[in-house]
C-alpha positions as CSV (number, residue, x, y, z in Angstrom):
1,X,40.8,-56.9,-49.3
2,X,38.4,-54.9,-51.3
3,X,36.1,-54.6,-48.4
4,X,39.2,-52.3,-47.0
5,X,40.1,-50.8,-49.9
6,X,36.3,-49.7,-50.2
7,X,35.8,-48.5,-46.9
8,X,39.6,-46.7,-47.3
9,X,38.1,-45.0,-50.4
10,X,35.1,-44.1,-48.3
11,X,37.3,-42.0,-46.0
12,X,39.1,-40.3,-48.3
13,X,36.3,-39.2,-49.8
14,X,35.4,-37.9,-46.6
15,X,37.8,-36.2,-46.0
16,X,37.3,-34.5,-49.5
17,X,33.6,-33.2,-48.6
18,X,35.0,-31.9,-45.8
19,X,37.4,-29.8,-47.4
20,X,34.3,-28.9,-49.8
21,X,32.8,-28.0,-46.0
22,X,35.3,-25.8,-45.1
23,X,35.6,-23.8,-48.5
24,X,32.1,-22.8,-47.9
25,X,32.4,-22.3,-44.4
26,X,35.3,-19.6,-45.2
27,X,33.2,-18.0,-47.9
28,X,30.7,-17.6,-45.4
29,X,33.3,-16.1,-43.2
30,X,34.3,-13.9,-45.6
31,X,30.8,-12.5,-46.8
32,X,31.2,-14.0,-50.1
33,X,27.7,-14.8,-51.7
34,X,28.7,-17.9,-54.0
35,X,27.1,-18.3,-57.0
36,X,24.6,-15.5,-55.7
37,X,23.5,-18.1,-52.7
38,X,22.6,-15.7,-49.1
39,X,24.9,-15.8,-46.8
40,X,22.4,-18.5,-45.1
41,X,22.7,-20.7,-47.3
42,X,26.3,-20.6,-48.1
43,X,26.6,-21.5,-44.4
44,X,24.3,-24.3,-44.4
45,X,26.2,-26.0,-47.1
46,X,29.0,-25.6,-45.2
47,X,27.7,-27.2,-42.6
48,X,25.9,-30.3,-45.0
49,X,29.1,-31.2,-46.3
50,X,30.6,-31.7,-43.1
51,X,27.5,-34.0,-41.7
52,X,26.3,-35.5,-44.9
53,X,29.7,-35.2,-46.7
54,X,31.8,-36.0,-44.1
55,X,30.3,-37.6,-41.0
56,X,27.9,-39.6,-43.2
57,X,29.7,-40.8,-45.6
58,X,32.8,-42.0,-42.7
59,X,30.4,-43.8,-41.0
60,X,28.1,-45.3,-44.2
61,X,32.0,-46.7,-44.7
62,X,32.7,-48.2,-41.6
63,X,29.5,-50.0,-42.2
64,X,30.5,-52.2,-44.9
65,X,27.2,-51.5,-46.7
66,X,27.8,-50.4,-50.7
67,X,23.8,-49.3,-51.1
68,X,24.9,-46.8,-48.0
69,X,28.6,-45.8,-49.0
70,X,27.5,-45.8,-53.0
71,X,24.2,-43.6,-51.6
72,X,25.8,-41.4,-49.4
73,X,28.7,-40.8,-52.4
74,X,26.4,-40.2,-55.0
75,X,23.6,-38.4,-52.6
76,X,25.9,-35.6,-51.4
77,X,27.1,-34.2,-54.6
78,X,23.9,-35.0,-56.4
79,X,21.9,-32.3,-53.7
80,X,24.3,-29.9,-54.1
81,X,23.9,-29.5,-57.8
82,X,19.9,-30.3,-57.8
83,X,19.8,-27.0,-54.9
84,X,21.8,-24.8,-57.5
85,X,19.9,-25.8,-60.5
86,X,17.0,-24.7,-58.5
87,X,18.3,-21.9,-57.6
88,X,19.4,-21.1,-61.2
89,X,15.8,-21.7,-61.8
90,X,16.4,-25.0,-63.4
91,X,14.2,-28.1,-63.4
92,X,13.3,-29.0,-59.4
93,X,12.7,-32.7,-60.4
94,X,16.8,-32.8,-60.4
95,X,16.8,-31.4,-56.6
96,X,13.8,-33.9,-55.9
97,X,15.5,-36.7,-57.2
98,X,19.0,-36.0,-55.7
99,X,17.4,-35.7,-52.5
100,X,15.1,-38.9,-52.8
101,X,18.8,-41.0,-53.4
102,X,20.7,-39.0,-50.2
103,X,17.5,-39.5,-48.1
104,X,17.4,-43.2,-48.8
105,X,21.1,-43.8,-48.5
106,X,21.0,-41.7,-44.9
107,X,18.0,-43.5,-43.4
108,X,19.7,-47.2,-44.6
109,X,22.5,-45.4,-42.1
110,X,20.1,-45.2,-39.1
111,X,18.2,-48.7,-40.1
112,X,21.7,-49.8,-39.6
113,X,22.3,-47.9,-36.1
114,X,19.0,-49.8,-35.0
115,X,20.4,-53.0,-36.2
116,X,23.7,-52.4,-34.4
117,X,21.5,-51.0,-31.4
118,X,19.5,-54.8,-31.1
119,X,22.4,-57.0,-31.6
120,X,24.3,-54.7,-28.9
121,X,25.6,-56.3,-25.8
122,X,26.1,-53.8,-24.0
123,X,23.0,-51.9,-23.4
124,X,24.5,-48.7,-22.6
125,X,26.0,-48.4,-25.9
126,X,23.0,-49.8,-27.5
127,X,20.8,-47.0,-26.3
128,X,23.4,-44.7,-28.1
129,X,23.1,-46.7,-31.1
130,X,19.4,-46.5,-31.4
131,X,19.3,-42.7,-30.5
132,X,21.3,-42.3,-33.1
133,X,19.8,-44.1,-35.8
134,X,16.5,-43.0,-34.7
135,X,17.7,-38.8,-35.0
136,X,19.2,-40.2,-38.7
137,X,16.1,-41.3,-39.7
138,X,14.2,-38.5,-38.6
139,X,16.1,-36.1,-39.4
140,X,16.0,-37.9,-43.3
141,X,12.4,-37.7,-43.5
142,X,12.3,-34.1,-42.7
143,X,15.0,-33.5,-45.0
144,X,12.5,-35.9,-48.0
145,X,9.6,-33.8,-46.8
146,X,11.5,-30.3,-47.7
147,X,13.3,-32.1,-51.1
148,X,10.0,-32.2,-52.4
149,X,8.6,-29.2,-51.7
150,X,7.6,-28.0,-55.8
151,X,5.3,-30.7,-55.7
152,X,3.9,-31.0,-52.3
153,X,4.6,-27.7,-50.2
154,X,4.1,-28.0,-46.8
155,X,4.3,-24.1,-45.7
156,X,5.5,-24.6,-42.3
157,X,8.9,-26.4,-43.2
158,X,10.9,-23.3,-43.6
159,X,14.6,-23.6,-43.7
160,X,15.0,-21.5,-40.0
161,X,12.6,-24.5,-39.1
162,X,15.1,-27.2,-41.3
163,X,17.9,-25.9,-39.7
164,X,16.5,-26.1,-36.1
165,X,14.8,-29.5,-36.3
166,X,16.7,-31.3,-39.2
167,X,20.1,-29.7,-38.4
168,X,19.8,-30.5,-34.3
169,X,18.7,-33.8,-35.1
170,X,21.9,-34.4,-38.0
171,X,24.3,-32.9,-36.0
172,X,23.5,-33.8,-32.4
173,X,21.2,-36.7,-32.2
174,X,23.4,-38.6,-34.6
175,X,26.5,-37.2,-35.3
């Protein structure tokens, strides 16, 4: 069925961010400063495509949902070149823009980890669930607040505070 197909597309995709992941994770490894990026950054795009890229986009699949999987598809790729056009001193409405779509696609993700977390019979699980979604969505919002930083700076959103609040969030409250 096409549902199938989609969400088999969806992991294969996947599976390509995360080899995107690991390309930057060895460049950081290595000391290489791609496309004149510090060594911080090259590492935390390693690390976005294997959340966003990968984890994100697996489980925006399994969800069924085309706003989330065509979001998350679109979103990941789209941040990645709006952060180098930045950084290229290009326009920053590009970065704001990309991140606007990946933020909306990612917190459609948690609204659905709530959604799963309600119609959850097993309350156990459905406390995981919520967690979860709830980290997602946080996490999102901090992630929309930093996006659009050229037009409303907020001074104490640095990215050692990003990477401590938006990252622990991402990678253990929800993934």
């Amino acid at each position: 069925t096409w549902q199938k197909r989609k969400e088999n597309l969806s992991h294969l995709l996947a599976a390509l961010f995360l080899t995107v992941g690991a390309a930057w994770a060895f460049a950081d490894r290595l000391g290489f400063a791609a496309f004149g990026f510090d060594s911080t950054i090259v590492l935390l795009t390693a690390a976005h495509f294997h959340y966003a890229g990968f984890c994100l986009l697996l489980i925006a699949g399994w969800t069924q949902r085309n706003s989330a999987v065509y979001g998350v598809l679109i979103g990941v790729p789209m941040v990645a070149i709006g952060i180098s056009s930045s950084h290229l001193d290009g326009p920053p409405l590009l970065e704001v823009v990309a991140v606007t779509i990946m933020v909306t696609a990612g917190i459609w993700v948690g609204l659905l980890h709530l959604s799963l977390a309600i119609k959850m019979k097993f309350r156990s699980f459905a406390w995981l669930w919520f967690f979860a979604g709830l980290a997602l969505i946080s996490g999102m919002i901090l992630a929309l607040l930093y996006g659009w930083r050229y037009y409303f700076p907020i001074p104490s959103l640095s990215i050692p505070t990003m990477y401590a609040l938006h990252g622990t969030l991402n990678a253990v409250g929800f993934a």
